[in-house]
N, C-alpha and C positions, 0 to 999 in steps of 0.2 A: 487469839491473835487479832487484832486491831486491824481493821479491812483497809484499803488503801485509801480512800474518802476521807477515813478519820485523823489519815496522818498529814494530808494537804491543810495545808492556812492561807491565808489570804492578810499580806500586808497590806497597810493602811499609810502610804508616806507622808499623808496629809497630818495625823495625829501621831505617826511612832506605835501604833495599836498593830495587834496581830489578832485576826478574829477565825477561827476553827470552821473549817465547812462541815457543813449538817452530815451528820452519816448517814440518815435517811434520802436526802437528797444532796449530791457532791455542788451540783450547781446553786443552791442557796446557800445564802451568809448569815450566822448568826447578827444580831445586832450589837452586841457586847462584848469588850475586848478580853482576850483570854486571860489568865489569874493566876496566882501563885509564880512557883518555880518556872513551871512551863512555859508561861507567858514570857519572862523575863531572860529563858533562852533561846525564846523561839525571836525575841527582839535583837538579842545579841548578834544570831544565825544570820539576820539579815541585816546587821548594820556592817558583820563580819564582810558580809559576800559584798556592800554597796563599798566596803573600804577597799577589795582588791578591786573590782571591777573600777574603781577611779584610778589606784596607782598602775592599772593595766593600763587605763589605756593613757596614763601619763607617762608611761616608758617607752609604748609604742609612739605615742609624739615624739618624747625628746629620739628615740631611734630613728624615726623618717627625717627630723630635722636635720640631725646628725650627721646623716646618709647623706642627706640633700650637700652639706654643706663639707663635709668629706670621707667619699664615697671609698676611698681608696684605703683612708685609715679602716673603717669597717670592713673592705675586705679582706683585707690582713688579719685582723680581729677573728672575723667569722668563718676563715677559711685554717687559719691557724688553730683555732679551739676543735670545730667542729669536722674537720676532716681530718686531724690527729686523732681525734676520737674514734673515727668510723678504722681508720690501724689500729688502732689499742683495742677496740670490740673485737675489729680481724684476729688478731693476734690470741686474744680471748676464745675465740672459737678453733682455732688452730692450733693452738699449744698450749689451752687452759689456763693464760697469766693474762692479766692486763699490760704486763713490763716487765723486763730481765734484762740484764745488762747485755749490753751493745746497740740495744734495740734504738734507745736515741729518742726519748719523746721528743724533749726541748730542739733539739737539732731538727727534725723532722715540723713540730709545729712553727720554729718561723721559716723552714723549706716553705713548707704548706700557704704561711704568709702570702710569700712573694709571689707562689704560684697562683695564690687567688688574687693577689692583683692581675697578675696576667690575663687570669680567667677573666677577673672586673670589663679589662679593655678588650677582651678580645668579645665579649659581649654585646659592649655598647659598638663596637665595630661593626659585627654582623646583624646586629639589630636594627642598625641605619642603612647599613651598606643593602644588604640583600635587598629589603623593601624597592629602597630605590635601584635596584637591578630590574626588578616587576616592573616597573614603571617604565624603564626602559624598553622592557621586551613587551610591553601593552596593557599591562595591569593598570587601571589607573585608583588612585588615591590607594596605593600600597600602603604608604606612611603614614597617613590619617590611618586607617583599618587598622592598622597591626597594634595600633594606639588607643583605640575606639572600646566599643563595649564586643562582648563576645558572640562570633556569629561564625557562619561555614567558611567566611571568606580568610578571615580572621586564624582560622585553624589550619588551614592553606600557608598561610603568609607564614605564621609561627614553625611548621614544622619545616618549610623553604629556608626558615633561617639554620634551624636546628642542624639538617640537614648538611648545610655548607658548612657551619661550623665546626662541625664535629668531624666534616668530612676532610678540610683542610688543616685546621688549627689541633682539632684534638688527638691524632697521633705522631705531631712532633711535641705536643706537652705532653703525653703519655710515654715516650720515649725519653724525653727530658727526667719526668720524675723518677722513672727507673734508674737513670744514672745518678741522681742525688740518692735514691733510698740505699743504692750498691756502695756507694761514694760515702755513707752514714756511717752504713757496715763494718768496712773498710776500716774505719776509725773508730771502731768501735762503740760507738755512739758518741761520742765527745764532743762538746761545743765544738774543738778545733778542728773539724770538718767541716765549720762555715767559714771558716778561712783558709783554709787548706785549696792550694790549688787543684780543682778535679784533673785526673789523669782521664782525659776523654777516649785519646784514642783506646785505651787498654778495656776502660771499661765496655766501650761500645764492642770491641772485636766481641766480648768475651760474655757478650749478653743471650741470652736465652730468644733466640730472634725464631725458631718454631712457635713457641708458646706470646711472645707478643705478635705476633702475626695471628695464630691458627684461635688464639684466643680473645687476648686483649684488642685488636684489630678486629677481628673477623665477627666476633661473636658480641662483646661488650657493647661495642659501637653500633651496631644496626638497631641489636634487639635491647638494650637497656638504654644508651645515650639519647639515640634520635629521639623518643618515645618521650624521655624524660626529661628533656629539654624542650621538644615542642610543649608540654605545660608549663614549663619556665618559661615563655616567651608568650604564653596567652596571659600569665601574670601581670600588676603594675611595672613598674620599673622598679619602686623601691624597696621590693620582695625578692626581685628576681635575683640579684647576689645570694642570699638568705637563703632559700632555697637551693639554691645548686649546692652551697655549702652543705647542706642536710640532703643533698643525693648523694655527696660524698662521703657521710655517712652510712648510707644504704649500698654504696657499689663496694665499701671494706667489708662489710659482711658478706656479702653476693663472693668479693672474690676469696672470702676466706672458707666459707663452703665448695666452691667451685675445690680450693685445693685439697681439700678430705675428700670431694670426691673423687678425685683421681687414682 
């Protein structure tokens, strides 16, 4: 077997050469560029990996551009794909399908939409707002820090926002989505549950208000939200959608364990 020395190369981007490190010594470089077959894929391997790493990071450009210039299209986009996903994984681990009828992708991912624009604003609300609450009560340059590079104050500030947000905004949207996902049901999944008038009051009477209290409330929020949210909030700005989007991924599997385990 081929010692791990033998299998490192060393690119040349100056000539397109690929040259073998010594087996004897890992840190010297042959002089002469490697030959045959091997040469020739070891050149491919690396113009391969220099082509994605450009279109990477030309999608992350045009993605923060994007962002920058509408924030709200993408969180529809990203809240719509990828927190219908983190349901269909749930659903996946709770009754072994990714989908069955009534379940309601489509209906469910542009719910999810709308709801992650909500999330978008409610965001950039408590992002600004809170700060300047600090600032009020004696903190000073709350707004510069929580913007700044990453430091103790900063981590403060972040989980201050998390904190409020989650503590005010996030269980009337976690109560909101229960009556769209019940309101889905209902309709058996059918687009025409996005225009079907919700029957609120019915739904609300007749909701599971133990288990969104003693769980979704009680439990989600402390130990999963605040925690994972104050790292959303030490992030840039134009991650920070992006991110939450892919905790809502991670909180449909969380609660589709939580219900096996009961």
């Amino acid at each position: 077997m081929l010692c791990l020395s033998q299998c490192v190369q060393y690119y040349n981007n100056d000539d397109n050469s690929v040259y073998p490190l010594s087996s004897k010594n890992p840190l010297s470089l042959h002089l002469g560029p490697a030959s045959g077959s091997a040469g020739a894929g070891q050149k491919a391997l690396f113009t391969g990996r220099k082509f994605f790493a450009c279109r990477s990071d030309a999608v992350y450009g045009w993605d923060k551009s994007f962002n920058a210039a509408h924030g709200m299209v993408m969180s529809f986009l990203k809240f719509g794909v990828l927190a219908t996903l983190g349901e269909m994984l749930g659903l996946r681990i709770s009754a072994g399908v990714y989908n069955r009828k009534g379940f309601g992708v489509l209906s469910r991912a542009v719910v999810w939409g709308i709801l992650g624009m909500g999330i978008n604003m409610a965001m950039i609300v408590f992002s600004k707002g809170v700060p300047q609450f600090m600032e009020y009560m004696g903190m000073a340059d709350a707004s510069a820090i929580i913007n700044g590079d990453c430091c103790l104050d900063k981590l403060w500030i972040a989980l201050a926002v998390s904190v409020a947000m989650n503590t005010i905004f996030a269980p009337v949207f976690m109560t909101f989505h229960k009556i769209t996902d019940t309101h889905i049901l209902d309709c058996g999944g059918s687009l025409r549950s996005l225009i079907t008038p919700i029957p609120m009051a019915r739904i609300i009477t007749h909701l599971n208000w133990d288990a969104q209290w003693n769980f979704v409330f009680k439990k989600t929020i402390p130990f999963f939200w605040y925690p994972a949210h104050t790292i959303t909030f030490l992030l840039p700005d134009e991650v920070r959608v992006l991110f939450a989007a892919i905790l809502g991924v991670a909180l449909g599997v969380l609660l589709a364990i939580a219900a096996r385990m009961k």
